[in-house]
C-alpha positions as CSV (number, residue, x, y, z in Angstrom):
1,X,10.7,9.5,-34.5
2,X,11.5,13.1,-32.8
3,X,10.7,16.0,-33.2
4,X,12.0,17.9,-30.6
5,X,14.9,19.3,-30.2
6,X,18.4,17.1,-30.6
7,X,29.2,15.3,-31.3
8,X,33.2,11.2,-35.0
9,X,33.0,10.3,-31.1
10,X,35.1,8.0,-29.3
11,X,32.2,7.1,-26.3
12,X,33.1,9.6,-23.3
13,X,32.0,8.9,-19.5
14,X,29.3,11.3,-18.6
15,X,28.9,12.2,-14.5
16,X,26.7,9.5,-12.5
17,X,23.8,10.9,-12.3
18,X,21.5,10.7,-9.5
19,X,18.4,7.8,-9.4
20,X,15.4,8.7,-7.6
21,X,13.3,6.2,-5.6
22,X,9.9,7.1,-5.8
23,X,7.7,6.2,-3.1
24,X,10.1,3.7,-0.9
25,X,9.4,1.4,-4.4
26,X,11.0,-2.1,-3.6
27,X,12.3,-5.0,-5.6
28,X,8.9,-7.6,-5.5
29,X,9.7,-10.4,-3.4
30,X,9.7,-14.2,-4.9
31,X,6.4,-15.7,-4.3
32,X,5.4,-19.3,-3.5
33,X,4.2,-20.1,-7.5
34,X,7.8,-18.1,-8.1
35,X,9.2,-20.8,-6.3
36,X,7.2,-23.4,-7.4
37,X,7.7,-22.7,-11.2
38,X,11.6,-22.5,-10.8
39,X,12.3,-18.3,-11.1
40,X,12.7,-17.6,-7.5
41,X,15.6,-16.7,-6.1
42,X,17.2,-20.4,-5.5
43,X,16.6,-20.3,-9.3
44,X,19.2,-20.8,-12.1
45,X,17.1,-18.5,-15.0
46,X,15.9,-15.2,-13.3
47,X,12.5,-13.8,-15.4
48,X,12.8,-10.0,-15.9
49,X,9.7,-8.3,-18.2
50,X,11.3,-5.1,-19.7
51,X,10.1,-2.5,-22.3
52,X,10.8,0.3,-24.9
53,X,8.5,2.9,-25.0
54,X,8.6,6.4,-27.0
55,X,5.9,8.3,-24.8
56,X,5.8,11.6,-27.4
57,X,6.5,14.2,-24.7
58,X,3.0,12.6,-23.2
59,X,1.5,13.5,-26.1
60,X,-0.7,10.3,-27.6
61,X,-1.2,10.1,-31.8
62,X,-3.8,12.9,-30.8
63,X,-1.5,15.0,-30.4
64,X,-3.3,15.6,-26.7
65,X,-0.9,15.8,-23.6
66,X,-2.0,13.5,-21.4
67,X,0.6,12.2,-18.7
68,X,-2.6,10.4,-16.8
69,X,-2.7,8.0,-20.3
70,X,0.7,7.6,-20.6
71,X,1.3,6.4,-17.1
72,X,-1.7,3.9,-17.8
73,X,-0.2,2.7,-21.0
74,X,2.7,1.9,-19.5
75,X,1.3,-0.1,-16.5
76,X,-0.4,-2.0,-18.6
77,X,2.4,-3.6,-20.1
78,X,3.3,-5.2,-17.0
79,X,7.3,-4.9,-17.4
80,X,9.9,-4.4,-14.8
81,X,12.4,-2.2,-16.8
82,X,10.9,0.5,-19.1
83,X,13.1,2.6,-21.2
84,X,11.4,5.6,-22.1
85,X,12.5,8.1,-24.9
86,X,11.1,11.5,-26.1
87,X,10.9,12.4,-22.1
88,X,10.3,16.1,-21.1
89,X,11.5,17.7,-17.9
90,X,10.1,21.4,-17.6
91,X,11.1,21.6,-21.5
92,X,8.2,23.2,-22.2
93,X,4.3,24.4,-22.4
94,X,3.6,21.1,-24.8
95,X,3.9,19.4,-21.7
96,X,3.2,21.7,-18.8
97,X,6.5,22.0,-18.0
98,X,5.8,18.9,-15.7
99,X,9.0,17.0,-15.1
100,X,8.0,14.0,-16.4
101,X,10.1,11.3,-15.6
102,X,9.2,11.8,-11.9
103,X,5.8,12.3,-12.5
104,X,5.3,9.0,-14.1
105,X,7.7,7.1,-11.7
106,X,5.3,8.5,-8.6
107,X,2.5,6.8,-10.5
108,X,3.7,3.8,-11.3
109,X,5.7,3.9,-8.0
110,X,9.0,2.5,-9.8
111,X,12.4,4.0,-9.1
112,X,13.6,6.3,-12.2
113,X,17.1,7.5,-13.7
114,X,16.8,10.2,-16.3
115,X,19.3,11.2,-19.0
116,X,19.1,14.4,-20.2
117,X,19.8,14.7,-24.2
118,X,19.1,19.0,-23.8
119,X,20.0,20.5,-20.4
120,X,18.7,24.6,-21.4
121,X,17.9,27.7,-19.0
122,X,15.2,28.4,-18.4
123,X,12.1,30.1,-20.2
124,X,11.7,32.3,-17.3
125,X,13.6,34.4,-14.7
126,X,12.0,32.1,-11.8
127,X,11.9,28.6,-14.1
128,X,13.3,25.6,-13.9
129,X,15.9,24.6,-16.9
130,X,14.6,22.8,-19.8
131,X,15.4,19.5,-20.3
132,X,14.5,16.7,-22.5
133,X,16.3,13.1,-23.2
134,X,15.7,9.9,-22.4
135,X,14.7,7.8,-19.0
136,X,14.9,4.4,-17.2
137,X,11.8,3.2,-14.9
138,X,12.9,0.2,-12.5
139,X,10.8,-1.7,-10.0
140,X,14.3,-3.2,-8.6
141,X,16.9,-1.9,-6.9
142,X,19.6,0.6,-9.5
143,X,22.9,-0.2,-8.3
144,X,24.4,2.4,-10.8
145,X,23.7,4.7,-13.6
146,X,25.5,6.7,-15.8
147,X,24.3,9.0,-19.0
148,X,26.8,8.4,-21.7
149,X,27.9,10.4,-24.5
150,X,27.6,9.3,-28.2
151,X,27.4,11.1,-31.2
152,X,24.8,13.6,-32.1
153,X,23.4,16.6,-34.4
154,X,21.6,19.1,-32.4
155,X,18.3,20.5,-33.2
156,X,19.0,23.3,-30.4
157,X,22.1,24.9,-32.8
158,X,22.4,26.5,-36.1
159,X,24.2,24.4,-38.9
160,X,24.6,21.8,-36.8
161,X,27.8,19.3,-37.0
162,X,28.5,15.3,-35.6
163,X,29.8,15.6,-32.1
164,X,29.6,14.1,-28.8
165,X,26.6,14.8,-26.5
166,X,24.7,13.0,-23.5
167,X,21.5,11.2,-23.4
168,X,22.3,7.2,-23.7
169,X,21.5,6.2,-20.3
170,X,23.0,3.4,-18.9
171,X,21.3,1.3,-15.5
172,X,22.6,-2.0,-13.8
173,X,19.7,-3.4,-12.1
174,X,19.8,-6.0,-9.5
175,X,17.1,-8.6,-10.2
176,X,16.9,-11.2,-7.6
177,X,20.7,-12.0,-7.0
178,X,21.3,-11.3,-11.2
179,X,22.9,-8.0,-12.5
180,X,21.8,-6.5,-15.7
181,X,23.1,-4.2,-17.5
182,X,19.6,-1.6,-19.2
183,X,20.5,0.8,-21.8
184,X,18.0,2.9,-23.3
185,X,18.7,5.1,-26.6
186,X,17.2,7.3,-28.8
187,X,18.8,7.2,-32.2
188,X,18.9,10.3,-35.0
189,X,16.2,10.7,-36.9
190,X,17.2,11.9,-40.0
191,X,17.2,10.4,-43.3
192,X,20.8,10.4,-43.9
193,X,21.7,7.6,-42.0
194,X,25.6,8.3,-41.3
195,X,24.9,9.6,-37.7
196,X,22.9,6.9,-36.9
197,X,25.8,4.4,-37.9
198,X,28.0,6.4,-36.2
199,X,26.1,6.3,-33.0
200,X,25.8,2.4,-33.0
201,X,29.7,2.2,-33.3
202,X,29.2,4.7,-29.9
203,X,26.9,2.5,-28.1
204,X,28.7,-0.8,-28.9
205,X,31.8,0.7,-27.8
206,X,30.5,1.5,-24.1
207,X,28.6,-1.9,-24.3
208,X,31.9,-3.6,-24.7
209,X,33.5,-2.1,-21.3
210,X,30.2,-4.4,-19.2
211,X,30.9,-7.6,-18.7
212,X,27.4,-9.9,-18.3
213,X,23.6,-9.8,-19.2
214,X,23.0,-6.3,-21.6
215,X,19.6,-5.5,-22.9
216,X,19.5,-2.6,-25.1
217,X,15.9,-0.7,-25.1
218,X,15.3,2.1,-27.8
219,X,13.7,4.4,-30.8
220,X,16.5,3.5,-33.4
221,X,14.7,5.2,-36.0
222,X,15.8,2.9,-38.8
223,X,14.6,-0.7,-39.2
224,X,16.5,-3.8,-38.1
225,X,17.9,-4.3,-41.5
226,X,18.9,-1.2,-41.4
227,X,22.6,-1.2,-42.9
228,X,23.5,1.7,-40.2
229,X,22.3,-1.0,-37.6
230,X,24.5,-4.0,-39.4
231,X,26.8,-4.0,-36.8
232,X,24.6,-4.6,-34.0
233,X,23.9,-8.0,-35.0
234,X,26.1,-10.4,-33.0
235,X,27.0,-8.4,-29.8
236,X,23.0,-8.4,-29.7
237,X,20.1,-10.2,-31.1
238,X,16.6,-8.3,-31.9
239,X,13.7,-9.6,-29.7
240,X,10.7,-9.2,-30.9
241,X,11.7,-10.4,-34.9
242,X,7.8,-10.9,-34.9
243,X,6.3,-8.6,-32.8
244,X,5.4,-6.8,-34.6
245,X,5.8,-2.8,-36.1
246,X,5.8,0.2,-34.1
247,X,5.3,3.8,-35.9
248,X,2.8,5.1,-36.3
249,X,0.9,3.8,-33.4
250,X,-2.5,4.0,-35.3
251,X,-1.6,2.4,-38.3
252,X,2.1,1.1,-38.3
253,X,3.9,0.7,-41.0
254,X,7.9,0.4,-39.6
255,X,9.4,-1.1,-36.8
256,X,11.8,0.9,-35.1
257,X,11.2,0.9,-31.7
258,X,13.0,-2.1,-30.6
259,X,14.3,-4.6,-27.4
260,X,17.8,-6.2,-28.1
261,X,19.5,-8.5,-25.9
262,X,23.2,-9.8,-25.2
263,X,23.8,-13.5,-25.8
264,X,23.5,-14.5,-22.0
265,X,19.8,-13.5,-21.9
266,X,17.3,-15.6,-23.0
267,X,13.8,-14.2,-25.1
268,X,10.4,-16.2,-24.2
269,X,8.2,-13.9,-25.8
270,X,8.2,-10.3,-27.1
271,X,5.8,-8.1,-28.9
272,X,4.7,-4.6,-30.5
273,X,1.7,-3.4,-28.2
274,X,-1.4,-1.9,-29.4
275,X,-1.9,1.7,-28.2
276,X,-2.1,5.3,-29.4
277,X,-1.2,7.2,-26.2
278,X,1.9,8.3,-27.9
279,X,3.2,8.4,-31.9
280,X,4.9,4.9,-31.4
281,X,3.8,1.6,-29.9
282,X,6.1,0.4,-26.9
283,X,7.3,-3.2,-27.5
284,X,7.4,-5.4,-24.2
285,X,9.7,-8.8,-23.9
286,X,9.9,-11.7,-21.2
287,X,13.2,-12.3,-20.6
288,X,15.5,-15.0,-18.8
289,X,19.1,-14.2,-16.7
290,X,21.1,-16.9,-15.7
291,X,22.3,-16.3,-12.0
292,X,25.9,-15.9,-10.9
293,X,27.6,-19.3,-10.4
294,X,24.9,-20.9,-12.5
């Protein structure tokens, strides 16, 4: 869900934005057992763990901001790849006007790309500006980013109307000689679900300019049989089918947050995770990429 502040669009090519490597962070090298087991690098299926998580601004279901939980939370799951949505970057007192995705990247000591949804002045004379979007967390090397455009309605504007705006960040990640293409979304939450159908034609469209792996991480905001979401079914497959729902992370009663993957990855397990340091529960899937030339 959001609650913070939020243009027909044909998808348009926002600037590269800059990825930050925290802490000299680098890819994990393959161990013996890697080796052993067949996912090292001489390997022909690559294992990647990735994850979806909503983090509420750092806010758990107590409403309590708390980035020390949510940086705990998140390392427990264990995943290479996080896609985080509901990120605040000196938006505001609800958060301490932290910049959170770094803050939680020089914690978990990953690498971090962040996509800004709202890019606003600041609140003071002598502030940073006030952004809020979506982010990327990567223990392997980011070859290249982008924050795409796809259709929105703004919460910042009065009588808002459809149009293009930024915040669908884009990451290819090199994993151990595979490339993989990590997009992380966060999807309208309103009840009328036209701009949420809209925005899937949006992110299929800049999908369909990558060629290889694509694993597509996100709050959707609707269910998977959501009609708005019809047409995701078949460029990508739904992960976690059983994993489980997500919202509201005490009690849930709908899945929305979800992990979808392009036919060339394979899923060996996925699942909803039990926690209440935000509003939603992150989902968290094993994954297989087949290596170039394989």
């Amino acid at each position: 869900m959001d609650r913070t502040p939020r243009r027909p669009a044909r998808r348009v090519l926002a600037a590269v934005l800059a990825v930050t490597a925290v802490l000299g962070a680098a890819a994990p090298g393959a161990s013996a057992a890697d080796r052993a087991a067949g996912t090292g690098p001489g390997a022909a299926r690559v294992p990647l763990r990735v994850a979806t998580y909503n983090i509420h601004a750092g806010a758990g279901e107590d409403n309590v901001f708390d980035l020390d939980r949510t940086a705990a939370a998140i390392r427990a799951l264990g995943a290479d790849v996080i896609g985080l949505q509901e990120v605040d970057v000196h938006w505001g007192a609800r958060s301490g006007f932290a910049d959170e995705a770094r803050e939680l990247a020089v914690r978990l000591r990953m690498r971090v790309f962040f996509a800004p949804i709202y890019d606003l002045p600041p609140a003071t004379a002598d502030g940073e500006r006030r952004q809020y979007g979506v982010a990327v967390l990567s223990r392997y090397p980011v070859r290249d980013a982008q924050n795409h455009e796809i259709t929105r309605l703004s919460t910042q504007t009065p009588d808002p109307v459809p149009a293009p705006a930024p915040g669908f960040a884009e990451v290819t990640v090199r994993v151990r000689g595979a490339a993989v293409h990590v997009y992380t979304t966060h999807l309208d939450y309103r009840t009328d679900p036209s701009v949420r159908r809209a925005q899937v034609d949006d992110m299929l469209a800049v999908l369909a300019e990558d060629a290889g792996p694509k694993v597509l991480l996100g709050d959707f905001n609707a269910e998977p049989g959501a009609p708005e979401l019809a047409r995701l079914w078949g460029p990508l497959a739904d992960a976690a089918p059983d994993g489980g729902r997500t919202y509201p992370a005490a009690g849930p009663v709908r899945r929305i947050d979800l992990v979808t993957v392009s036919p060339e990855v394979s899923v060996t397990g996925a699942r909803a995770w039990a926690t209440t340091a935000s509003d939603h529960r992150p989902v968290v899937a094993d994954l297989l990429l087949r290596r170039p030339g394989r």
